[in-house]
Backbone and ligand atoms as CSV (ligand in chain L), in Angstrom:
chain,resi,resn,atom,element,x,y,z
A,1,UNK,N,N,235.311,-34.106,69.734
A,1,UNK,CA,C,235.749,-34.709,68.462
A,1,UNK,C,C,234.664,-35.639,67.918
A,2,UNK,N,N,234.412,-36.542,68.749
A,2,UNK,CA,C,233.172,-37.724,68.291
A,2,UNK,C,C,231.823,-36.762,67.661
A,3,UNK,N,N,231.734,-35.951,68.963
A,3,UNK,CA,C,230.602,-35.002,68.746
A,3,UNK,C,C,230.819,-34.384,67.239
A,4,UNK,N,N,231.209,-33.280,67.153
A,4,UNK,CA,C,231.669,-32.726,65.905
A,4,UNK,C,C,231.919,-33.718,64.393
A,5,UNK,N,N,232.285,-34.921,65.065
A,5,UNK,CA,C,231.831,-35.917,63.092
A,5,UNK,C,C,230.505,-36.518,63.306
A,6,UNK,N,N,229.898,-36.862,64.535
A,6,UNK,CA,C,228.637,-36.974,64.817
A,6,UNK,C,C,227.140,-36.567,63.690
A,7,UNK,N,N,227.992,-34.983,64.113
A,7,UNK,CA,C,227.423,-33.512,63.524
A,7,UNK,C,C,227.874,-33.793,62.393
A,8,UNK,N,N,229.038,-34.178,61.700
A,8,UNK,CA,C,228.869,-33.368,60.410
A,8,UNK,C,C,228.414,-34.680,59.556
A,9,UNK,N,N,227.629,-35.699,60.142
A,9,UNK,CA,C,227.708,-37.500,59.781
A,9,UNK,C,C,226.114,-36.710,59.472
A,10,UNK,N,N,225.545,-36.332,60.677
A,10,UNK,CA,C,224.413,-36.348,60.212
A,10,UNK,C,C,223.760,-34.843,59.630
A,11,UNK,N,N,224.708,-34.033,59.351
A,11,UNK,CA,C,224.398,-32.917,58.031
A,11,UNK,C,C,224.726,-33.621,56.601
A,12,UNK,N,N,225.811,-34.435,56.553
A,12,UNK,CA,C,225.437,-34.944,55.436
A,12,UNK,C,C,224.163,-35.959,54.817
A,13,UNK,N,N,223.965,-36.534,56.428
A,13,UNK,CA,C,222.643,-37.062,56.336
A,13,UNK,C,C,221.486,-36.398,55.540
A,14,UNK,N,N,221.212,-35.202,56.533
A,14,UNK,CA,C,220.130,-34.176,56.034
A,14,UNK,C,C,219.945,-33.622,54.394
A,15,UNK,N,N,221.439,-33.599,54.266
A,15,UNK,CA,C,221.791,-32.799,53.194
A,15,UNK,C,C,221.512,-34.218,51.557
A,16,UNK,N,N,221.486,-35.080,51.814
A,16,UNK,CA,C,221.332,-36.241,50.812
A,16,UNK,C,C,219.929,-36.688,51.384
A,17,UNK,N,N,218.900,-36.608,51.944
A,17,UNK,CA,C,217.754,-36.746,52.164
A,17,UNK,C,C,217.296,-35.624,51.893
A,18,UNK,N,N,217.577,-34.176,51.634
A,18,UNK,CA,C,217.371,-32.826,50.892
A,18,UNK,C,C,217.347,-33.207,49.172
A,19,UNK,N,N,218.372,-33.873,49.203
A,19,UNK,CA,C,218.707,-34.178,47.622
A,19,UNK,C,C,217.887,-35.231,46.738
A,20,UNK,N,N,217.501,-36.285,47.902
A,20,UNK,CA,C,216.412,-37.289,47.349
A,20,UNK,C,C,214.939,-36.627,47.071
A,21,UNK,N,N,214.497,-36.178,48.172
A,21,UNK,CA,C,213.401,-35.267,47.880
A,21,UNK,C,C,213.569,-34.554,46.399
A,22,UNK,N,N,214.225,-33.673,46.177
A,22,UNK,CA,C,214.254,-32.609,45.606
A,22,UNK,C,C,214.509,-33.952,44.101
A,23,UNK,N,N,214.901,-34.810,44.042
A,23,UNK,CA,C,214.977,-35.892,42.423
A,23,UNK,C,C,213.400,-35.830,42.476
A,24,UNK,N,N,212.592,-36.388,43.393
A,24,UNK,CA,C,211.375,-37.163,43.760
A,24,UNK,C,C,210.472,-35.689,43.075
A,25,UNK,N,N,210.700,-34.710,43.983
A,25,UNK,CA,C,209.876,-33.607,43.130
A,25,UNK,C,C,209.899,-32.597,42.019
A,26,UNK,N,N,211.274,-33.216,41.742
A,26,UNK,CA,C,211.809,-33.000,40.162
A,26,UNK,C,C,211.046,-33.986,39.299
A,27,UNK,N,N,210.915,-35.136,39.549
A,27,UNK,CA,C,210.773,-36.213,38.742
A,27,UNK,C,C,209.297,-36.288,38.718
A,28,UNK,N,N,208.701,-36.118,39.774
A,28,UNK,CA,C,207.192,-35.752,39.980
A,28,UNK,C,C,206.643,-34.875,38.746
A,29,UNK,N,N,207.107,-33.664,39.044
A,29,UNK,CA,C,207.091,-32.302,38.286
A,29,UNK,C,C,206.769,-32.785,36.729
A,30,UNK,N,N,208.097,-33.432,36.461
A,30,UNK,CA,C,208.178,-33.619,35.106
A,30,UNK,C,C,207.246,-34.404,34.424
A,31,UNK,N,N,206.959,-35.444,35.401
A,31,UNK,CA,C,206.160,-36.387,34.799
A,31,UNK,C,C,204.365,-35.870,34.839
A,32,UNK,N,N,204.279,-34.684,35.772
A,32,UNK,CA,C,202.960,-34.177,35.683
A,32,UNK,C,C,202.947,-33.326,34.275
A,33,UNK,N,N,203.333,-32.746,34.153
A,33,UNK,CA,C,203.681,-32.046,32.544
A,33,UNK,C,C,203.511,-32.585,31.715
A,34,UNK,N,N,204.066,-33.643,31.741
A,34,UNK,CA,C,203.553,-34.847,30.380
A,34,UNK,C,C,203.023,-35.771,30.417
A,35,UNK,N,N,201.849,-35.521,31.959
A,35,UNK,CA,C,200.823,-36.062,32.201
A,35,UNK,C,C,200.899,-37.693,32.038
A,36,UNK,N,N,201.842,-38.293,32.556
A,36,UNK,CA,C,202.143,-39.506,33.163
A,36,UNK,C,C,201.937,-39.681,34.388
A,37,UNK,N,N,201.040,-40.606,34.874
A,37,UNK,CA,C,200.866,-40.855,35.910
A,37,UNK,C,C,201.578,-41.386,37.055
A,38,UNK,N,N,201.880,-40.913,38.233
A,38,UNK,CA,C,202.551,-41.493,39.415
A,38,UNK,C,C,202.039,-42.720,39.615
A,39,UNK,N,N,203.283,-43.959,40.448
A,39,UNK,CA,C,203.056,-44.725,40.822
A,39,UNK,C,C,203.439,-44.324,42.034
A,40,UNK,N,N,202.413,-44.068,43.065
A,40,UNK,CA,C,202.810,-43.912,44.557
A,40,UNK,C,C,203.306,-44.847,45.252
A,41,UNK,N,N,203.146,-46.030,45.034
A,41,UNK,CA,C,203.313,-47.004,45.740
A,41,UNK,C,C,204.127,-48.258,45.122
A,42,UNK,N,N,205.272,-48.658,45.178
A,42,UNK,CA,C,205.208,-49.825,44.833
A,42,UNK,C,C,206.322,-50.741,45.397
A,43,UNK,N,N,205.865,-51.939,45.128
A,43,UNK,CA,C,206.263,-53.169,45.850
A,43,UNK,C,C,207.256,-53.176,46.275
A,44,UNK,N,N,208.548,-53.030,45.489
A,44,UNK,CA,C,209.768,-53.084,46.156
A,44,UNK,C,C,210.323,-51.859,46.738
A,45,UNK,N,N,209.447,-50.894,46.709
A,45,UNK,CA,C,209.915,-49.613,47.446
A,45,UNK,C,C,209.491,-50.417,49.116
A,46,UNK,N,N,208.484,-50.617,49.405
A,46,UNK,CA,C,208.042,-51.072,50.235
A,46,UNK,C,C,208.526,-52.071,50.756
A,47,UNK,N,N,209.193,-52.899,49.945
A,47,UNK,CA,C,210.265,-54.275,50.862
A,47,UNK,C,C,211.381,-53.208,51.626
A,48,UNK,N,N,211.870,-52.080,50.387
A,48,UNK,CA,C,213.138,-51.723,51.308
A,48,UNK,C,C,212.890,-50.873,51.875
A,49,UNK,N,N,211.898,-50.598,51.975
A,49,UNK,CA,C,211.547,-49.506,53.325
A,49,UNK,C,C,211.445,-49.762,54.811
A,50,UNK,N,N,210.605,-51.262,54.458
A,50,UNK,CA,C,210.511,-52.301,55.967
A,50,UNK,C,C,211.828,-52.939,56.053
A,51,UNK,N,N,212.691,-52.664,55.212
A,51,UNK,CA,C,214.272,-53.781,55.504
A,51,UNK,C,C,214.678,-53.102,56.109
A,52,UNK,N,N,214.475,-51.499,56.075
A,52,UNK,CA,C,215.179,-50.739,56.535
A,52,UNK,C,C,215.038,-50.008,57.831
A,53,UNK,N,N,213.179,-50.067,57.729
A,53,UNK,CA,C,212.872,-50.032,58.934
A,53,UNK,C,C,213.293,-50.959,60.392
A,54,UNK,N,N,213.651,-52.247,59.971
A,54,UNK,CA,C,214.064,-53.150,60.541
A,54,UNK,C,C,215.086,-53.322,60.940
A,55,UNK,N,N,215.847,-52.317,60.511
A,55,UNK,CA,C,217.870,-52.917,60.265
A,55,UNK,C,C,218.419,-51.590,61.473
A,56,UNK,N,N,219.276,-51.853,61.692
A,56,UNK,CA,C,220.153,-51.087,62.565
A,56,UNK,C,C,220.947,-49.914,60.943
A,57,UNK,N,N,221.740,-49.373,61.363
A,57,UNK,CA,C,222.512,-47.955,60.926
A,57,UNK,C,C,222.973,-49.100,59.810
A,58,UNK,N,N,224.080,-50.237,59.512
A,58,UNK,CA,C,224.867,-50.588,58.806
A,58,UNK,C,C,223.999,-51.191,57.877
A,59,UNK,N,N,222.493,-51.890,58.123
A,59,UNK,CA,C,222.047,-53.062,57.273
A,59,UNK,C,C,220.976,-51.824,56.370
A,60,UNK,N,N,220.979,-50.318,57.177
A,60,UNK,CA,C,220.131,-49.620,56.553
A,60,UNK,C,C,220.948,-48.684,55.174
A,61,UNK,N,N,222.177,-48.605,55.426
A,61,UNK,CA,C,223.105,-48.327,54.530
A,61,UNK,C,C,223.387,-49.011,53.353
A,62,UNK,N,N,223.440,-50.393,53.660
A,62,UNK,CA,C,223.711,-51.553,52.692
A,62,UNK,C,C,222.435,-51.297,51.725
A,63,UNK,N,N,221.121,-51.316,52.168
A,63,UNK,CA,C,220.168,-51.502,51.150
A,63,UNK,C,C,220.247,-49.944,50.691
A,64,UNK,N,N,220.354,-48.875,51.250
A,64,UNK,CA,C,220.249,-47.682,50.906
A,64,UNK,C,C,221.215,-47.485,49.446
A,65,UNK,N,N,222.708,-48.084,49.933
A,65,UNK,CA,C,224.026,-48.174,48.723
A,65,UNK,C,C,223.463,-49.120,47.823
A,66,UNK,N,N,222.555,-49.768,47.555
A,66,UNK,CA,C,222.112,-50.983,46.915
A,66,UNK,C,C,221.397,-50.629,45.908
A,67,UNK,N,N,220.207,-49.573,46.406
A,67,UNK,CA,C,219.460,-49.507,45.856
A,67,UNK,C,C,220.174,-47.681,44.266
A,68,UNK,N,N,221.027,-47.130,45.274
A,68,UNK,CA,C,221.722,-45.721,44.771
A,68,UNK,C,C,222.959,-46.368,43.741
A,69,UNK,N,N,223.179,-47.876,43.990
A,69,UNK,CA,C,224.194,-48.011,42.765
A,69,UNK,C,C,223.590,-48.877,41.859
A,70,UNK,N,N,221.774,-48.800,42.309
A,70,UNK,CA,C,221.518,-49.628,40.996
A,70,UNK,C,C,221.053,-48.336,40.224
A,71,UNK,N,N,220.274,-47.100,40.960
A,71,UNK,CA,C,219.856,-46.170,40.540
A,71,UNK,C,C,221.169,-45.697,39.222
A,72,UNK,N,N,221.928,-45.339,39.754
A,72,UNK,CA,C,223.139,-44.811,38.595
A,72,UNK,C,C,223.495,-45.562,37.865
A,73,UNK,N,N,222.837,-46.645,37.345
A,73,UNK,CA,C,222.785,-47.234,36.149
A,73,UNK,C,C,221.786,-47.231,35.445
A,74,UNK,N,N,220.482,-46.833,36.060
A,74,UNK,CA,C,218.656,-46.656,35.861
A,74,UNK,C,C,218.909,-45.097,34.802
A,75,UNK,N,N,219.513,-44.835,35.761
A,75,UNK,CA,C,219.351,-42.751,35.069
A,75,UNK,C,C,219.963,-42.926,34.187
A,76,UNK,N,N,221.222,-43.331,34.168
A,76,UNK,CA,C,221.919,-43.457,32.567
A,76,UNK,C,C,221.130,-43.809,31.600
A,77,UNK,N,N,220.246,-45.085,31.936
A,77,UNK,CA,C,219.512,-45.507,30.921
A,77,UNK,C,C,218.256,-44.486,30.217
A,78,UNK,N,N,217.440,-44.105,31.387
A,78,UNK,CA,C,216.735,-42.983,31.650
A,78,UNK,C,C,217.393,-42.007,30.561
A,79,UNK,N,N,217.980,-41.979,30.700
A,79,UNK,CA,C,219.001,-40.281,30.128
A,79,UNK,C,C,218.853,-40.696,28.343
A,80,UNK,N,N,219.563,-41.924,28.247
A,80,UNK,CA,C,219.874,-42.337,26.856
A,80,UNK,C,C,218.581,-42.815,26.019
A,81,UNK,N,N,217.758,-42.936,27.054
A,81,UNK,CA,C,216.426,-43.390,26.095
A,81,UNK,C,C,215.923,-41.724,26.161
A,82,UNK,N,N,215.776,-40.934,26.017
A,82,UNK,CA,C,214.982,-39.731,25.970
A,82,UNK,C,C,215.643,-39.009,25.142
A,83,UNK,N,N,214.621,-38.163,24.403
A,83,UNK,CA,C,215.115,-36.733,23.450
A,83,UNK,C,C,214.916,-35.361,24.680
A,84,UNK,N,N,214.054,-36.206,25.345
A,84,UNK,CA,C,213.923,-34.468,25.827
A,84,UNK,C,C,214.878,-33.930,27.168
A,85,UNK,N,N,215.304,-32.770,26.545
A,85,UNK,CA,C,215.973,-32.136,27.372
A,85,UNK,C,C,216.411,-32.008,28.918
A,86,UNK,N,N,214.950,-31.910,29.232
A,86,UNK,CA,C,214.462,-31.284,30.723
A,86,UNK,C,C,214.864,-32.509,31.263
A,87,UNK,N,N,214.314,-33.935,30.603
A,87,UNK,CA,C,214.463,-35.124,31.313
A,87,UNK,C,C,216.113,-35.557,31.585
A,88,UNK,N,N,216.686,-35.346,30.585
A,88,UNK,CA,C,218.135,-35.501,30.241
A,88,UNK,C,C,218.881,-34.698,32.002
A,89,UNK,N,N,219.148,-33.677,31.088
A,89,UNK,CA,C,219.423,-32.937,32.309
A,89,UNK,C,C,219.674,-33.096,33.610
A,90,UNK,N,N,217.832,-33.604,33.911
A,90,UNK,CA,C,217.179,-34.133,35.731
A,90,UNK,C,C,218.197,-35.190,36.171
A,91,UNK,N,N,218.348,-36.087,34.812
A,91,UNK,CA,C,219.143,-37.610,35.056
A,91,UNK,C,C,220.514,-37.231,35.136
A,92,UNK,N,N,220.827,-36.322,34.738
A,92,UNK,CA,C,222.327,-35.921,35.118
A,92,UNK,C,C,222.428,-35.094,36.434
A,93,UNK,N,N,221.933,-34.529,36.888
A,93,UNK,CA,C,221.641,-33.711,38.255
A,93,UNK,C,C,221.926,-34.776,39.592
A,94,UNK,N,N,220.933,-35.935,38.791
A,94,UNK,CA,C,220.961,-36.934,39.829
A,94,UNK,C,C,221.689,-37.967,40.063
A,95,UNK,N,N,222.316,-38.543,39.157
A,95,UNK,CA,C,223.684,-38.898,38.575
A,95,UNK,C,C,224.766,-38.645,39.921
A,96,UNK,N,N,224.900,-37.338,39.225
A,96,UNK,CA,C,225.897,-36.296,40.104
A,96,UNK,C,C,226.080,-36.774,41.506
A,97,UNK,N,N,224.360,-36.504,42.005
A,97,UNK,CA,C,223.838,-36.372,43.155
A,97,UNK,C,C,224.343,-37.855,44.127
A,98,UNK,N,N,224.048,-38.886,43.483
A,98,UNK,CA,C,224.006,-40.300,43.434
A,98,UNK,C,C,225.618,-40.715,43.270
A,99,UNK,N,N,226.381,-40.598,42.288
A,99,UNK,CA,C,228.084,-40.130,42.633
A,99,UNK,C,C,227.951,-40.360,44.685
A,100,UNK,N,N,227.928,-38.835,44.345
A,100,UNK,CA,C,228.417,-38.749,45.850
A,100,UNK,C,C,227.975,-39.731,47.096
A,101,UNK,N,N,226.468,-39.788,47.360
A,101,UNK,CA,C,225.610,-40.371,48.177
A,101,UNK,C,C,226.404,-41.608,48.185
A,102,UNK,N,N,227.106,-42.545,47.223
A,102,UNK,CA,C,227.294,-43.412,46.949
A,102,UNK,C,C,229.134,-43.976,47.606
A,103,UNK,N,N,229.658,-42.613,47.833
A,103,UNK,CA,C,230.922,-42.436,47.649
A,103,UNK,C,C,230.836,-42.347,49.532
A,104,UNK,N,N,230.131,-41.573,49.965
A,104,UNK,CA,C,229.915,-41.283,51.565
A,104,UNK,C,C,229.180,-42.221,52.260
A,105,UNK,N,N,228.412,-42.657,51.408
A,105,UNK,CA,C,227.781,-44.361,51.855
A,105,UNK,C,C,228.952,-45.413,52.233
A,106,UNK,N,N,229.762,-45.601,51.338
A,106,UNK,CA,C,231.112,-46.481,51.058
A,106,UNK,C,C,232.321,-46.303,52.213
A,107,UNK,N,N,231.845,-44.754,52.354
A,107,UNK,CA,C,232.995,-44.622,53.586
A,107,UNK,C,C,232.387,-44.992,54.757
A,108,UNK,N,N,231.231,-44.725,54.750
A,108,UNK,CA,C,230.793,-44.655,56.426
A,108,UNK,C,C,230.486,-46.273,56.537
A,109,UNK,N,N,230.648,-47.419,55.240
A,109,UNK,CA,C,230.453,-48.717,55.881
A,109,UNK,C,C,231.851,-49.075,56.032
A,110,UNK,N,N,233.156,-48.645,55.423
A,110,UNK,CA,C,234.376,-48.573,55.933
A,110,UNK,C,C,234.656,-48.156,57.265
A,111,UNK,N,N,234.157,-47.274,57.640
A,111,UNK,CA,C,234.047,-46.610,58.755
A,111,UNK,C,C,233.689,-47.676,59.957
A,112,UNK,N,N,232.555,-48.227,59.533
A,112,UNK,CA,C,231.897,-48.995,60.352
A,112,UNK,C,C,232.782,-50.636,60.484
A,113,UNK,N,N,232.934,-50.750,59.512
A,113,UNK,CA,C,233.948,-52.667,59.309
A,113,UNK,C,C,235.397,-51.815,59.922
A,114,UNK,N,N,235.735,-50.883,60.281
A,114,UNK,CA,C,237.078,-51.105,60.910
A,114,UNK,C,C,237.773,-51.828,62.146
A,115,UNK,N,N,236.378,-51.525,62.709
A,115,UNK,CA,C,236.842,-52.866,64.132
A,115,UNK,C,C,236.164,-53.985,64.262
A,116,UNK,N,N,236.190,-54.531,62.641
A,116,UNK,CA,C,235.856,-55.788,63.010
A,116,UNK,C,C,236.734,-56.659,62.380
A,117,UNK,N,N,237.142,-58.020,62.564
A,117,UNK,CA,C,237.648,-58.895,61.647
A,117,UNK,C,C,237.489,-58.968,60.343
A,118,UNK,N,N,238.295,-59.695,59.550
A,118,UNK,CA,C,238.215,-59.358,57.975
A,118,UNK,C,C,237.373,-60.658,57.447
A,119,UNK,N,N,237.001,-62.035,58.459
A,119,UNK,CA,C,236.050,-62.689,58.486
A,119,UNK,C,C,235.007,-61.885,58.605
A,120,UNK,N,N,234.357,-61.068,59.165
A,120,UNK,CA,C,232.978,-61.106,59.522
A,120,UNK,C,C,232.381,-59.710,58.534
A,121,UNK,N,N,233.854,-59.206,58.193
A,121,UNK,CA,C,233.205,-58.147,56.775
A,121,UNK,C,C,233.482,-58.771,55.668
A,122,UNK,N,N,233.983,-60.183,55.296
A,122,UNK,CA,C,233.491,-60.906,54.427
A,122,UNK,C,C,232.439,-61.385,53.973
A,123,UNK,N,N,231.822,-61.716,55.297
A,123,UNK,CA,C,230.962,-62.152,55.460
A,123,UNK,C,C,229.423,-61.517,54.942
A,124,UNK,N,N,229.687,-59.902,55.704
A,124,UNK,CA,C,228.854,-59.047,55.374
A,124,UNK,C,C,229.471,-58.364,54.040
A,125,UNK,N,N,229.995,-58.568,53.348
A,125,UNK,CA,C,230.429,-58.145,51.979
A,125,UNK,C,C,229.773,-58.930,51.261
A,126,UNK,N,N,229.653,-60.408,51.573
A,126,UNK,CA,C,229.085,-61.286,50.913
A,126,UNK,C,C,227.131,-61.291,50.410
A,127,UNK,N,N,226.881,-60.820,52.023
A,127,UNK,CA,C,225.760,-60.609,52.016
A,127,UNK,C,C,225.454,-59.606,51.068
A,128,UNK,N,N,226.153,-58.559,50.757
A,128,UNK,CA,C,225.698,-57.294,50.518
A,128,UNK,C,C,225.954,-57.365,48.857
A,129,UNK,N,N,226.613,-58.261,48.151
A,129,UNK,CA,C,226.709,-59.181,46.964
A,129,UNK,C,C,225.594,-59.633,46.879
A,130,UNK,N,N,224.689,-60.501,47.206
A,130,UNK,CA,C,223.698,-61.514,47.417
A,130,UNK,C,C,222.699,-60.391,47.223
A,131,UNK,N,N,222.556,-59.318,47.971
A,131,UNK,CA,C,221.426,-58.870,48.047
A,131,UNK,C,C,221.492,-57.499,46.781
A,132,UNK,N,N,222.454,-57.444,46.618
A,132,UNK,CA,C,222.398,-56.374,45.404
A,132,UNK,C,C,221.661,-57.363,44.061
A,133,UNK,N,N,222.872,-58.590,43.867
A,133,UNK,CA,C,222.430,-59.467,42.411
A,133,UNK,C,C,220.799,-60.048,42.762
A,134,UNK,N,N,220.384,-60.391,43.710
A,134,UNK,CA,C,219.007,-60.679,43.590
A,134,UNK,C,C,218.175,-59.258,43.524
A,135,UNK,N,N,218.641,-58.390,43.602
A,135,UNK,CA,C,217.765,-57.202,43.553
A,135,UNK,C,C,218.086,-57.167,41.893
A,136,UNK,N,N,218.920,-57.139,41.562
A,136,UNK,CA,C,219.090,-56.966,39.912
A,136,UNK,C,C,218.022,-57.896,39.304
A,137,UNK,N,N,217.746,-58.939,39.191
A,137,UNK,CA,C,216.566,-59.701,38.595
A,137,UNK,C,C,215.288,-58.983,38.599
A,138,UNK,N,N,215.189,-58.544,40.084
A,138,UNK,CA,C,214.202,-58.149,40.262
A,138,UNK,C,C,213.711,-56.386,39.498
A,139,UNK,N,N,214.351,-55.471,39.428
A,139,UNK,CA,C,215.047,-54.429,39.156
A,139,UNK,C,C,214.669,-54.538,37.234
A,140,UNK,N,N,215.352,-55.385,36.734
A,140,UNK,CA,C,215.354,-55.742,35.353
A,140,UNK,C,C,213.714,-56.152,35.094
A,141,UNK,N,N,213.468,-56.725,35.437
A,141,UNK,CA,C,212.281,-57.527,35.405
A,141,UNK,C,C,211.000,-56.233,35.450
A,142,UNK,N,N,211.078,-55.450,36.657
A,142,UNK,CA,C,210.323,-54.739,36.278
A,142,UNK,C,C,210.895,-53.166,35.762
A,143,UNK,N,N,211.665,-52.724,35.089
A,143,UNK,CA,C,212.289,-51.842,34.610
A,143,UNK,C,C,212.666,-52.063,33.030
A,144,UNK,N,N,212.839,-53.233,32.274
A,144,UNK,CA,C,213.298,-53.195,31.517
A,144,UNK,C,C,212.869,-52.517,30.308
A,145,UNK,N,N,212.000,-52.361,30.143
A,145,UNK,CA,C,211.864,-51.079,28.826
A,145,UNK,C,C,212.727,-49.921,29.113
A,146,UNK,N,N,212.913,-49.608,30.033
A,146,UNK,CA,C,213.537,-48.186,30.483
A,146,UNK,C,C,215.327,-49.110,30.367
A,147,UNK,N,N,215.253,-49.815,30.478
A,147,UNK,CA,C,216.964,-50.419,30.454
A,147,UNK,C,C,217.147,-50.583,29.197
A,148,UNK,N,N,216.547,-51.476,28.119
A,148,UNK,CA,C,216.252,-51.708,27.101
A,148,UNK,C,C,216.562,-50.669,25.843
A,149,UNK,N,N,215.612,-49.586,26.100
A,149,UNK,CA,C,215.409,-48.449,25.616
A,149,UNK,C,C,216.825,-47.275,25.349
A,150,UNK,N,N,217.440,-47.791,26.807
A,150,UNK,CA,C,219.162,-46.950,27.251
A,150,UNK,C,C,219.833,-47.298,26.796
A,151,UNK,N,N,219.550,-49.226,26.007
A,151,UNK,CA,C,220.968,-50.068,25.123
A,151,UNK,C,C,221.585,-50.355,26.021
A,152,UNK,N,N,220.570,-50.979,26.855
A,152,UNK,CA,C,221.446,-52.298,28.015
A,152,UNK,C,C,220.528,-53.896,27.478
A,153,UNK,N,N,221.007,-54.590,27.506
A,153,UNK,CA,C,220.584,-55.922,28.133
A,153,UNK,C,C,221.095,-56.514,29.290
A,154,UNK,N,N,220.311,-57.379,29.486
A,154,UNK,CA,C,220.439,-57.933,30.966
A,154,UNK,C,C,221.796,-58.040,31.609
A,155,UNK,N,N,222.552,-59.006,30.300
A,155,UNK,CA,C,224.080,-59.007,31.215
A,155,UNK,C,C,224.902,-58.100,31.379
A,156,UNK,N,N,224.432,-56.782,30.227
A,156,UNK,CA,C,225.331,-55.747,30.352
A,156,UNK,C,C,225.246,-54.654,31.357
A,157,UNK,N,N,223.637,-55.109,31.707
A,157,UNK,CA,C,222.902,-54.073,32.804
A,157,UNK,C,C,223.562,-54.594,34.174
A,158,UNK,N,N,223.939,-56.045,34.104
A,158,UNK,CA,C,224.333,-56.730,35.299
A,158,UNK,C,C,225.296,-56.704,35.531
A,159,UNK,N,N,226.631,-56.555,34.475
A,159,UNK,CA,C,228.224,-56.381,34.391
A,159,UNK,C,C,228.167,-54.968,35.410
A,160,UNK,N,N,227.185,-54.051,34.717
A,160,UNK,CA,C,227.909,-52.522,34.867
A,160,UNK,C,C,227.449,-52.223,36.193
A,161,UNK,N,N,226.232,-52.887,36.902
A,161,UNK,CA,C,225.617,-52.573,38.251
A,161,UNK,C,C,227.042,-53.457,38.732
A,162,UNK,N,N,227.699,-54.751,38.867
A,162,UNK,CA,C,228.100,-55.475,39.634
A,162,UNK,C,C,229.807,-54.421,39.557
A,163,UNK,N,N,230.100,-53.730,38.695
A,163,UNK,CA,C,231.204,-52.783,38.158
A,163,UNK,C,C,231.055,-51.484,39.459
A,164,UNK,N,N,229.650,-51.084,39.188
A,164,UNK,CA,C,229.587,-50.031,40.652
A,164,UNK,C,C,229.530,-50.525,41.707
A,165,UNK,N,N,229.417,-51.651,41.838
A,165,UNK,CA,C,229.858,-52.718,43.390
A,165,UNK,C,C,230.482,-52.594,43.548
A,166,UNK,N,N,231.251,-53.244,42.657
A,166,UNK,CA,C,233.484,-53.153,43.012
A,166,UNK,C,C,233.752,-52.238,43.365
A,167,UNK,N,N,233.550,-50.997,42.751
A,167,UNK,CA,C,234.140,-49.469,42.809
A,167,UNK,C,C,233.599,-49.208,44.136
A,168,UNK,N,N,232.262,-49.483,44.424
A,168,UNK,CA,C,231.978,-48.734,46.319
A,168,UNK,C,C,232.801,-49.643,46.843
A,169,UNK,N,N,232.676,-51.477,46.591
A,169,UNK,CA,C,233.323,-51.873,47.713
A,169,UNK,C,C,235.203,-52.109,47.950
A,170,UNK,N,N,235.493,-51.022,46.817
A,170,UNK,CA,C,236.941,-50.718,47.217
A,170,UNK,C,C,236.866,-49.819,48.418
A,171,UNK,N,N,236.273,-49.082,48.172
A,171,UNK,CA,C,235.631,-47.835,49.126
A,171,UNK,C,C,235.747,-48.548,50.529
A,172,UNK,N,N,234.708,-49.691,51.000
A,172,UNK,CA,C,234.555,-50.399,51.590
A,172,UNK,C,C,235.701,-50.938,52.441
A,173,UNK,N,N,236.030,-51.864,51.724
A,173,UNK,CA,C,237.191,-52.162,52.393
A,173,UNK,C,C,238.613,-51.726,52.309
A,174,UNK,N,N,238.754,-50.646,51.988
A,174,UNK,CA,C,239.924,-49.785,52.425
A,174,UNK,C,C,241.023,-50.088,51.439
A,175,UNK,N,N,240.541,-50.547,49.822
A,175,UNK,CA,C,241.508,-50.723,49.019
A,175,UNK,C,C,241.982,-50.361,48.302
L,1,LIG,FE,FE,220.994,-41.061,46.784
């Protein structure tokens, strides 16, 4: 039994690390076409890569759900600032994609807070508050033409990210 959700914990794994790739070389693709240049590297990819490198299964989830429910507010914007098609589209694909990731993320930290006190997943609820809204500053700050562009401003960009909080962390805590 353990074995067998084990297994199917980490095909969905595979199967949403299939799906990230495949945005990344969608998004690649597109942007070589219209000859925009990649940013291979950048800063805060690299904080949450080492957070994550660092963190056990639950603290690697938290930034993972963090970063996928700020994303589904990015693509919307993405989506609404563009005429073109192809781009439109990609942002809805991933959308979709991001839905789910987001929805199986939510369970498996439910999953995880079930045997613990409702202190200490406060606690870590709290944290996981803290670290989403300081990622939003940061997020805005360097994104905002692309937010801007979608017909967000800051607080509305911040209402609707802190809106997909609530909604995972009903998920979360079992409400
Ligand atoms: Fe995702």
């Amino acid at each position: 039994m353990v074995k067998t959700r084990e297994q199917d914990y980490y095909n969905a794994i595979v199967q949403f690390i299939r799906e990230e790739q495949r945005h990344a070389r969608d998004l690649a693709r597109f942007m070589n076409r219209q000859e925009i240049p990649l940013i291979r590297d950048h800063w805060i990819d690299r904080v949450f890569r080492e957070l994550r490198r660092f963190a056990g299964l639950e603290l690697s989830i938290i930034v993972l759900i963090t970063a996928e429910i700020i994303a589904k507010v990015y693509y919307k914007a993405l989506k609404n600032s563009t005429n073109s098609r192809i781009l439109r589209e990609l942002c809805d694909q991933i959308l979709l994609d991001e839905e789910k990731h987001v929805e199986f993320q939510s369970e498996t930290l439910h999953k995880l807070g079930k045997a613990r006190s409702k202190t200490v997943n406060d606690c870590i609820g709290l944290f996981h508050r803290g670290l989403l809204e300081g990622t939003l500053f940061i997020v805005w700050h360097q994104h905002k033409s692309v937010f801007k562009a979608g017909g967000y401003i800051f607080s509305n960009f911040f209402s609707v990210c802190r809106y997909e909080y609530k909604e995972s962390n009903k998920i979360v805590v079992g409400s």
